[in-house]
C-alpha positions, 0 to 999 in steps of 0.5 A: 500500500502506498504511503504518503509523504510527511510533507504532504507534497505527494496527492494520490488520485483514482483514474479519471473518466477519461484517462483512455483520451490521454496517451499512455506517455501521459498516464505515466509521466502523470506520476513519475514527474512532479509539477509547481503549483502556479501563481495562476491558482485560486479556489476554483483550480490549481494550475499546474506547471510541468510536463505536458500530458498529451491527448491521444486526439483533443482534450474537449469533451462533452461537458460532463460533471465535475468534483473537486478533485478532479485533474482536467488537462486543457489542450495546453497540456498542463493540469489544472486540479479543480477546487472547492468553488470549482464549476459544475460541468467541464469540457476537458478530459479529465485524467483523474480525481484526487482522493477526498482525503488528500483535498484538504493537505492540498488546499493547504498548498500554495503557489511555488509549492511542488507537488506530485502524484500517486495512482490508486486504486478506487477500492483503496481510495474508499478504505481510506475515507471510511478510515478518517470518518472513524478517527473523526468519529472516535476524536468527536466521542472522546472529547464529550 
């Protein structure tokens, strides 16, 4: 099981929905390459600045529904993590979603800060949400 960093400056995501519009090169340089938060970031999204992903043919898609979490990569390559306001529906395909867990560490980070990413699997993803709601719940009923 992958263990995240102290420095939180690792994020694990589950696959996006449209991970089979993006090249394999993509996928793998996805978590082999960390990226700089950009100056150009606020609560709505975190603009990435580092390797390219590249799209097998375009990076529109029909819009669909967005969470925040999610990793869309507009045609110029560079990620764009969506926030806490992000919008509704978006038209970008998106190569994955960052795991709740992770969301609150990262919306902590801040431009400049570096970050990579760690593939998970959706299963594990879960395990670890039902895991910090029962520390939550054993901290709410301790302090009573």
């Amino acid at each position: 099981m992958y263990m995240q960093p102290k420095n939180g400056a690792t994020k694990r995501f589950i696959s996006g929905p449209q991970l089979d519009a993006f090249s394999e090169q993509a996928a793998a340089t996805m978590v082999s390459d960390p990226y700089l938060i950009s100056s150009e970031s606020d609560r709505m999204g975190y603009r990435l600045k580092g390797p390219l992903l590249g799209h097998c043919v375009s990076p529109d898609i029909i819009s669909d529904y967005i969470i925040p979490g999610s990793i869309q990569v507009p045609g110029s390559g560079q990620p764009i993590i969506l926030m806490s306001d992000c919008q509704m529906t978006g038209g970008y395909a998106k190569i994955g979603v960052v795991i709740g867990v992770d969301i609150p560490c990262l919306a902590q980070r801040k431009p400049g800060d570096q970050v990579a990413f760690a593939r998970i699997e959706i299963d594990e993803a879960q395990q670890l949400w039902k895991s910090q709601e029962q520390l939550i719940t054993r901290l709410a009923l301790n302090n009573c």
